[in-house]
N, C-alpha and C positions, 0 to 999 in steps of 0.2 A: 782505325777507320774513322773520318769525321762523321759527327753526330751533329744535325741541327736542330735545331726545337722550333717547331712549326706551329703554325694553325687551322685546323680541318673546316671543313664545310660548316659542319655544326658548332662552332666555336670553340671545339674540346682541341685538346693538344695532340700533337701525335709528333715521330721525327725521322727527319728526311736524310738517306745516307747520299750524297751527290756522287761517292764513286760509283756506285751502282744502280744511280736513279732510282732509287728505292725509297717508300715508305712504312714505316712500322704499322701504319690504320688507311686504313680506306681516307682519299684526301675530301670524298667525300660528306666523311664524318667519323670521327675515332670512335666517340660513345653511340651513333647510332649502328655503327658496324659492330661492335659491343654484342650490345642487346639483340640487335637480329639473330645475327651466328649463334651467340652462345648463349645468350639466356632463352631469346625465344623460340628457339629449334634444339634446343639442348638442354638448358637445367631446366625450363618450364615443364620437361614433360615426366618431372619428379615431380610425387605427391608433397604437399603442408604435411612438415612432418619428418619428411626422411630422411635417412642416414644415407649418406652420398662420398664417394670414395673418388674425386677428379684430379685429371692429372693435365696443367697445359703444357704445351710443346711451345716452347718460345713466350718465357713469363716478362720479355721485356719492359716494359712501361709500369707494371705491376695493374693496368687500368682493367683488362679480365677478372683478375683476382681478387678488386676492388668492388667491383660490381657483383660480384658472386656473392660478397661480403652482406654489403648491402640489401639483396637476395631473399639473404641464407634469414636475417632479423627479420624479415618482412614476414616471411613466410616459416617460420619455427625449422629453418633447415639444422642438421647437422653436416659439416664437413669437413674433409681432410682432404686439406688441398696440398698436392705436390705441384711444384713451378720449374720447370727444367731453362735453365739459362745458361750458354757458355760463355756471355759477355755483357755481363751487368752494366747499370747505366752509372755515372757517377753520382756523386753529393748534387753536385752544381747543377748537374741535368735534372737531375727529381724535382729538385728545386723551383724547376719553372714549369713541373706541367700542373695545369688547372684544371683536375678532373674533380676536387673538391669543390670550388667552387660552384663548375659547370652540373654537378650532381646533386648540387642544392646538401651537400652531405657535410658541411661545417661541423657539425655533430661527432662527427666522425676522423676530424682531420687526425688525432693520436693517432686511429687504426690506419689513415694511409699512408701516416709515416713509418709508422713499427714495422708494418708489412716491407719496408724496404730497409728497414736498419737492422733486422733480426739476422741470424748470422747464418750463413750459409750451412747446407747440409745436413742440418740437426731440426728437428719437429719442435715448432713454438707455437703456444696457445696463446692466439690472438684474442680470444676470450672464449668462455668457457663451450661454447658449441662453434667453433672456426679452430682449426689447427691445421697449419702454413708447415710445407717442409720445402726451402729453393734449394735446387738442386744444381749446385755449376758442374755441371760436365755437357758435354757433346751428346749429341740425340743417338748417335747410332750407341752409344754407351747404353741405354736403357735398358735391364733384359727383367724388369717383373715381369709376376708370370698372375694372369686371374686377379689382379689386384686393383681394380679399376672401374667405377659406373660411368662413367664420362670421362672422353675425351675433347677439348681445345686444341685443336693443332691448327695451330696459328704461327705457324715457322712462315721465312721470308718467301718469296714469290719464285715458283718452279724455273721463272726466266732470270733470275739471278743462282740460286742454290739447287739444279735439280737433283742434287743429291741426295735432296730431303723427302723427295716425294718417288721415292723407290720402291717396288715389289718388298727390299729387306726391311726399309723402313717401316713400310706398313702391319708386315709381318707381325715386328717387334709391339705395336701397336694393337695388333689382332689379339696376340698372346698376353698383354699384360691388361687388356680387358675381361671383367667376369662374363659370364653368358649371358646374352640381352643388353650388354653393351652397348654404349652408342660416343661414336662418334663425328664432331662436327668440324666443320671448316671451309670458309669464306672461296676456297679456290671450285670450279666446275669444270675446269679442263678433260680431256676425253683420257689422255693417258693419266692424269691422277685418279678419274675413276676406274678405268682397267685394273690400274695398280693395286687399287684395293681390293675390285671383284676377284683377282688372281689368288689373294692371300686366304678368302673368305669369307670374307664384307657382303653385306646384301646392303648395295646402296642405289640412295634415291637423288632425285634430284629433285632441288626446293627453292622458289623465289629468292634472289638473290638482297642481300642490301642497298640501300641508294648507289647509284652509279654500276650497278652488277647484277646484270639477268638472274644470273643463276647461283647457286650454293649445291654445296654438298654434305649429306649427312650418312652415316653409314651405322649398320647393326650387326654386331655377334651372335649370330643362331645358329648353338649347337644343336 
């Protein structure tokens, strides 16, 4: 499928698939949708300090996983980050997103390349408190079980893949979070929240990012 490399509201990169009118980031803003979703409704509401088990659903761009990074030093995080992807970007495509730049994170540019040249499948320490495991297979593939403090599910939009925002999917989701779980994601549609109240989600709904009312965050309480 063609992949175009764009530019968001906020001048971060993000990319546009034209056969399915689709976006990888809010056209809004890639890094401001970022931070709202998933650090500000999501890892913020871990303590300085903690040992954090995350897992995203659609590690495209690597720009979550990047930010989390960044995060994790600011704030003495420990993590182990799993990145589920069935269709990584190429050489050429990494190549021109500007989230170092736009992150003011030059500091850092090693870590945002490693994070995408490290090899699939196998747990690499991005440095001594960050450990990256990408993970290429297909989302309904996932079966952890309890293994998980946060989820990212940032898979493509219910109007292109609604296969993704399923009863089963969420399930698999329910079960490979630990108890008091939480997870986040950018969509507020009424059947992605059924979907997940069905499975046993206790979810809320939450200010949305630029250009989007509303968000969804959900919690495992056994």
């Amino acid at each position: 499928m063609k992949r175009i490399i764009i530019q968001t509201g906020d001048g971060s990169s993000s990319i546009y698939l034209p056969d399915w009118d689709e976006h990888y980031h809010s056209k809004h803003g890639a890094i401001k949708e970022a931070y709202h979703v998933f650090i500000k409704n999501g890892l913020d509401l871990f303590n300085d300090g903690s040992i954090i088990n995350i897992l995203e659903i659609g590690f495209g761009t690597g720009l979550n996983c990047f930010i989390t990074f960044l995060e994790a030093q600011k704030r003495n995080l420990q993590i182990d980050y799993d990145g589920v992807e069935a269709f990584p970007l190429k050489e050429d495509e990494i190549s021109q997103l500007n989230y170092v730049k736009e992150l003011n994170a030059v500091d850092h540019k090693v870590i945002f390349n490693k994070i995408h040249m490290i090899a699939w499948d196998k747990q690499i320490e991005v440095n001594p408190k960050f450990k990256l495991k990408k993970r290429k297979h297909f989302f309904k593939s996932i079966n952890d079980i309890d293994s998980f403090d946060l989820i990212y599910f940032d898979a493509f939009g219910a109007q292109v893949q609604p296969e993704l925002w399923t009863e089963d999917i969420f399930k698999k989701m329910y079960d490979s979070l630990k108890n008091k779980g939480i997870l986040v994601t950018y969509s507020a549609k009424g059947s992605v929240r059924r979907a997940m109240q069905s499975v046993g989600f206790v979810v809320e709904r939450l200010s949305g990012p630029p250009g989007k009312r509303e968000m969804l965050r959900a919690r495992k309480i056994i």
